[in-house]
Structure formats: C-alpha cells, structure tokens
C-alpha positions as CSV (number, residue, x, y, z in Angstrom):
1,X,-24.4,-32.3,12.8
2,X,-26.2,-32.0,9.4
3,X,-25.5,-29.9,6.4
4,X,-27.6,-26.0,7.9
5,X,-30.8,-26.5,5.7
6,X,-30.6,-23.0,5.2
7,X,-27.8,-23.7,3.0
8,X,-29.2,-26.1,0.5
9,X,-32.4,-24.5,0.4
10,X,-30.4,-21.2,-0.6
11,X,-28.6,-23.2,-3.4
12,X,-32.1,-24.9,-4.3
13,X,-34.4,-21.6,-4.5
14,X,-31.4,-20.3,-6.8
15,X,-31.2,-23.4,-9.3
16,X,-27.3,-23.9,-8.3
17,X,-25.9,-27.0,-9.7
18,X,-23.9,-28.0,-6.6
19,X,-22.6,-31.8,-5.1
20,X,-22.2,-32.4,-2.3
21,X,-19.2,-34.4,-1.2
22,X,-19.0,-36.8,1.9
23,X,-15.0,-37.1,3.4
24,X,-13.1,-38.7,6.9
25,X,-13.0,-35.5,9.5
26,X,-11.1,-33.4,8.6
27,X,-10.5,-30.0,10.3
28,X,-7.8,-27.8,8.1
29,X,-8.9,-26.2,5.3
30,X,-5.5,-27.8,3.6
31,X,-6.3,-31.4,4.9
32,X,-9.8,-31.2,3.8
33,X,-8.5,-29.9,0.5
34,X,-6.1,-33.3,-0.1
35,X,-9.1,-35.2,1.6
36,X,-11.7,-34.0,-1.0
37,X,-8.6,-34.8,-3.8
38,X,-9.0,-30.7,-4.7
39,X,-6.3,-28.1,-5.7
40,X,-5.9,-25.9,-2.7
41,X,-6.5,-22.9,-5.2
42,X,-10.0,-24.5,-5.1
43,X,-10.9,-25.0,-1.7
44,X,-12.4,-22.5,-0.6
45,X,-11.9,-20.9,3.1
46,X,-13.6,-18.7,5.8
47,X,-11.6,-16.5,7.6
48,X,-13.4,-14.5,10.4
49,X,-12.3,-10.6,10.7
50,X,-13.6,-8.1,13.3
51,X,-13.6,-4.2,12.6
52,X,-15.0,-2.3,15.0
53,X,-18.1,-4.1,15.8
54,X,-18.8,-5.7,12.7
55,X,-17.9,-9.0,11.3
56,X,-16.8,-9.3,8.3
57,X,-16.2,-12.9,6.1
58,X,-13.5,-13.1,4.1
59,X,-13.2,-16.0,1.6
60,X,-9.5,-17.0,0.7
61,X,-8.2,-20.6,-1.4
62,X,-6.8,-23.1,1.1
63,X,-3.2,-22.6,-0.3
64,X,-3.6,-18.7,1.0
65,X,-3.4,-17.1,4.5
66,X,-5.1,-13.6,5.1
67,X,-3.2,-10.3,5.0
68,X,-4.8,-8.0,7.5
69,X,-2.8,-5.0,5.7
70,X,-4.7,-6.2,2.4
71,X,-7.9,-6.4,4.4
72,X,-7.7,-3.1,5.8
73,X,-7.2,-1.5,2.6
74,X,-10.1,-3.5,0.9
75,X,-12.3,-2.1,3.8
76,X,-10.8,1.0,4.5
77,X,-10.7,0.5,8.4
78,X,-8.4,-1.1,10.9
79,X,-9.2,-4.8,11.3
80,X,-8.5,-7.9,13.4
81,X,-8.8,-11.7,13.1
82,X,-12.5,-12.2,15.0
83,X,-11.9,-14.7,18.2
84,X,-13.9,-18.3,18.2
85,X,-15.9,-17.1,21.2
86,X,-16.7,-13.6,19.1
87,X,-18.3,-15.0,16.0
88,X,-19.5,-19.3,16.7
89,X,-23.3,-17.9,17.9
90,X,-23.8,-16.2,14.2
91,X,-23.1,-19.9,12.9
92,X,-25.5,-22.2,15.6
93,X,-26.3,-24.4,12.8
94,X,-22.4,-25.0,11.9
95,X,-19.6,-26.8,13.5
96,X,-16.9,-24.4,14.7
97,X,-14.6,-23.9,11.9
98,X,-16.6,-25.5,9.0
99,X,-19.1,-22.5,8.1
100,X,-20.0,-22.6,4.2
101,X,-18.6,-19.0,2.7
102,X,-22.2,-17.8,2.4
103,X,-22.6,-14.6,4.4
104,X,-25.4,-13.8,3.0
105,X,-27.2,-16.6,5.0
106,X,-25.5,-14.9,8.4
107,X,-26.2,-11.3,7.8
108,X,-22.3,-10.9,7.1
109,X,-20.5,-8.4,4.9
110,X,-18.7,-11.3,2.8
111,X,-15.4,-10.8,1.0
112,X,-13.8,-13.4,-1.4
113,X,-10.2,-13.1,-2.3
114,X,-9.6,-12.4,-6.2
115,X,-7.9,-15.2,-7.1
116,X,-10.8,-17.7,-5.2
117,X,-12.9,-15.6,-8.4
118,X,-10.4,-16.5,-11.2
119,X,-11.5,-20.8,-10.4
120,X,-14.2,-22.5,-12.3
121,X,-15.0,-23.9,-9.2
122,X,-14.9,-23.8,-5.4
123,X,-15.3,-26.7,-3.2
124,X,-16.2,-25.5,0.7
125,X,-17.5,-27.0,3.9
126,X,-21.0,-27.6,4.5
127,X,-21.3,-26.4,7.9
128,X,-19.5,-30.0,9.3
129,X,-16.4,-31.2,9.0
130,X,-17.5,-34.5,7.1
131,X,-19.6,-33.0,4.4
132,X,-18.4,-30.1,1.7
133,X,-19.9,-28.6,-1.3
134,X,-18.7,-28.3,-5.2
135,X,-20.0,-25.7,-7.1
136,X,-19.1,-23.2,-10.0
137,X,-17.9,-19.9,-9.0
138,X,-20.2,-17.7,-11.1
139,X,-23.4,-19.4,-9.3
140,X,-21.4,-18.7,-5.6
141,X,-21.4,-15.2,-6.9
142,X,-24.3,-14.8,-8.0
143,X,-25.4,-15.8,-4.8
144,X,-23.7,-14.6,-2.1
145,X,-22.6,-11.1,-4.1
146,X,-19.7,-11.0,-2.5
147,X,-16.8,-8.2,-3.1
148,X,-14.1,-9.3,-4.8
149,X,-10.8,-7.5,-3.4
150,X,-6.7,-8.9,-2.8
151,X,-7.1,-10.3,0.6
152,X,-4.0,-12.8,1.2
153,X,-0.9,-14.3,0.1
154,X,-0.2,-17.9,-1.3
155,X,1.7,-20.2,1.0
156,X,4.8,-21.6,0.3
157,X,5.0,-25.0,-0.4
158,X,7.1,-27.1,2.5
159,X,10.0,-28.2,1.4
160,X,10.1,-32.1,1.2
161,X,6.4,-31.8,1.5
C-alpha cells in the first residue's frame, strides 16, 4: 500500500515542510515510535471514538492512552472507542490502524490531545505501516484545525523496561 495521495497533495497545496520517513513494519504506535528513533511524546496517534453516530478522531502522543471521561467532557456527550469494522471503510486508502491524524481528509471531527500541541513536531503514519511523516505542529494545525482539549493520560513507564 502507498502513502493516500490525498495526503501528500494536502501537505503540498498547503506548502508544509514535511519528510517522509521509511521504517521495518511496525504496527504499535510505541514500536513505531522506538522504530522511527522518536520520543513517544512525539509520535503521534489515532484513536477512533464513536458518539452516537458520529466518528470522531482523537489525536493523542504514543506514550498516552485515551480517557473516555476526558473525551466525554471535551465533546459534551457520551462516547465509546469506535470498532475496526465501524470506522476501516472511511480510511479505504489506509492500512487498518496506520491512518495519518488528518480528519480533515475523512470528513471527521478531529481532536488532538493538548500536550501532542505543546511538541515542535509530530511524527505519524502515512496510511501504511512502513512509511510515516515528520512535520511541525503549527503547519498540522494549520491544516487539519483540529480542537485542542485533555483527552488522555501518560503511560507509566514498565519497570525494567
């Protein structure tokens, strides 16, 4: 699978700078994190939520795991993690599980999680699992205009890890 072309020419039409880095498979937003040699602050990861009938995107670091209590209060509505089978026909141009945190592109309400917003820099898949993007965070936003709101909490490093 190639990088969705909607994607670069998105980027392209609004002057990003971007690179695009190449990496072995890799499926977990942590292992493609240590994979890509980037801080899991900077990785940025989708996270699929359903409310009602809507999906929603919500854009959290690798080293965080979504809250739905946070996300209910940032929406204002009850919420649930969206199923695979629920959401992978809005991404046909993606692999399962590497959609670029554009929601824009996908006609998706698009959430990033506050502390993604305080990087320089966010480094996401591509829409494969062997191809991810570096960018700065003020062109993501400027981009995707997302909402900026406390969505999860930061993981606790294993000990012995």
């Amino acid at each position: 699978m190639e990088i969705p072309r909607r994607l670069i020419d998105c980027l392209n039409e609004n002057k990003a700078t971007y690179e695009i880095l190449r990496h072995p498979e890799a499926v977990t937003a942590q292992r493609i994190a240590q994979v890509e040699h980037v801080k899991g602050r900077h990785h940025a990861k989708v996270v699929m939520i359903n409310s009602g009938e809507q999906h929603l995107m919500m854009v959290l670091p690798a080293d965080h795991q979504i809250d739905l209590e946070k996300v209910e209060k940032a929406i204002g509505k009850s919420c649930s993690l969206d199923k695979e089978q629920e959401f992978k026909s809005l991404f046909a141009d993606c692999a399962i599980g590497a959609m670029p945190p554009f929601g824009n592109l996908y006609g998706l309400p698009t959430y990033v999680d506050k502390s993604l917003a305080e990087q320089d820099y966010i480094v996401f898949e591509a829409g494969t699992h062997t191809d991810a993007i570096k960018m700065s965070y003020r062109d993501y936003e400027k981009i995707v205009k997302p909402k900026v709101e406390d969505l999860g909490v930061k993981l606790q490093a294993m000990k012995g890890a």
